[in-house]
N, C-alpha and C positions, 0 to 999 in steps of 0.2 A: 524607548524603543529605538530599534536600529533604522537609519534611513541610507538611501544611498546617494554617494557623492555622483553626479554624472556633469555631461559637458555633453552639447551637440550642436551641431550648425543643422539650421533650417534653409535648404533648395538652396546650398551653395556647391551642389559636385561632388566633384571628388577628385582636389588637385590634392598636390603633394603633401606630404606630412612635413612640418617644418614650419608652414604660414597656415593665417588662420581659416584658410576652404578647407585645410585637410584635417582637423578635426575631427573624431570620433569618437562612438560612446565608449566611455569605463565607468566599471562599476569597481565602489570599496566601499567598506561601513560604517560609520559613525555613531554618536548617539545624539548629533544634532547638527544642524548644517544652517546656512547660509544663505542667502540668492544674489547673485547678481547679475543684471543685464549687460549684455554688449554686445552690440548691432544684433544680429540674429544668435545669438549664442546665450545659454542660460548657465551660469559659471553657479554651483553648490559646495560650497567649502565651509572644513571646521569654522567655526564660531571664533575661533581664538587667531587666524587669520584678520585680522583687522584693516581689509581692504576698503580705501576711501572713496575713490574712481578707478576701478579697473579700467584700462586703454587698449593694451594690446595683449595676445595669445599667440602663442605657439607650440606647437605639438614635440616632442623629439621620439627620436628611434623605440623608446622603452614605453611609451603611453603617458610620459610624465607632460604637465602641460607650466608653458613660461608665462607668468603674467605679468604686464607692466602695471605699477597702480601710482597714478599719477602724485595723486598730493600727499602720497607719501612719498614719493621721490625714489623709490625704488623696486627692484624687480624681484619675483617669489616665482621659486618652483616649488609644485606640488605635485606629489609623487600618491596617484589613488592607492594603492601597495598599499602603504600603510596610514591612508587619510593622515600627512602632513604636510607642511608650506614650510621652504626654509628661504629668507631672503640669499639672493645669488648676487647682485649688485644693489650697489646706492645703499652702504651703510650708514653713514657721517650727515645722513639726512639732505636737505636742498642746499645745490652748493654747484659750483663747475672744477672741483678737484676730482682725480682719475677714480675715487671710489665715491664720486656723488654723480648727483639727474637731478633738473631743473625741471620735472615734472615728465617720464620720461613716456612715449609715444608705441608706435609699433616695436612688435619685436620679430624678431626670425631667430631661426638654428640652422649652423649650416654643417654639414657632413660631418664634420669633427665634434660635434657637441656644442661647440662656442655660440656663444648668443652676441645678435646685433643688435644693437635699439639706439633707436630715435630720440637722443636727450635734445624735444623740443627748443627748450627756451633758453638753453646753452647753444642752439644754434649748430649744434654737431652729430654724428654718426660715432658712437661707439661700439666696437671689438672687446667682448669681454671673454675669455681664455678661462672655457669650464672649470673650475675648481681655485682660480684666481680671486685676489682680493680687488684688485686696480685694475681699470679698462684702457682701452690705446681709442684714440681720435683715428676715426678710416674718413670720415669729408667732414668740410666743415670746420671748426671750431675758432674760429678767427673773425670772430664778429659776424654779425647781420651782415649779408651785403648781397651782391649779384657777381662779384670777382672769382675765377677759379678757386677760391682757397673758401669760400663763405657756402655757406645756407641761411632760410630764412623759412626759422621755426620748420623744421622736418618732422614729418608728424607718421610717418611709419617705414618701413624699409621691407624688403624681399630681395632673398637671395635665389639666382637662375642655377637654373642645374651644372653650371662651370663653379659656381664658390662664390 
């Protein structure tokens, strides 16, 4: 039987679309789904989606929703359209090369499509350029530390309405 894929935040508002308060329902069809928890949000995706720890969500312009999944080291969009997930970053598995995540954290969309995330335990912010294979370091990636050029394990990111 058909079920349907959906996603909702519980009494978080209604901030912008892009980070995870602005979230909302879509509906698409399957013939079996998923669950996953995160913070107030109930994530339902294909079965063949093999998410480990989802971490972070993000909405974009078209309904499509970003997820980070930690211990697989990389990030899937899912497009309710047509109930599928296609990894967008972190192919090459755990790693601190520009197409890998050390377990990666929040994510955001900012006006252009591009997705930012949190690769925690790389210690950096990365810029990943929609339809690219490799990400750019925007803070961070210079080791652990308290120095302008460090972070220390960044565990999510948001973009303001300037970029």
């Amino acid at each position: 039987s058909a079920h349907t894929i959906w996603a909702q935040a519980l009494g978080l508002g209604s901030p912008p679309v892009g980070q995870l308060g602005g979230l909302r329902p879509f509906l698409a069809t399957t013939t079996a789904m998923q669950s996953h928890r995160l913070a107030h949000l109930l994530l339902l995706v294909p079965p063949a989606v093999a998410l480990i720890q989802p971490s972070g969500v993000a909405i974009d312009a078209d309904g499509n929703y970003l997820i980070s999944d930690m211990h697989n080291h990389c990030v899937q969009l899912c497009a309710p359209k047509n109930s599928t997930c296609t990894t967008v970053a972190g192919r090459s598995g755990k790693g601190d090369g520009r197409d890998q995540f050390n377990e990666p954290g929040g994510v955001a969309i900012d006006a252009s499509g591009n997705y930012v995330i949190a690769d925690t335990f790389n210690h950096r912010v990365q810029l990943c350029v929609r339809g690219e294979s490799e990400c750019t370091t925007v803070a961070g990636g210079h080791g652990t530390g308290s120095s302008g050029d460090q972070l220390v394990a960044p565990s999510d990111v948001a973009i303001d309405a300037d970029g």
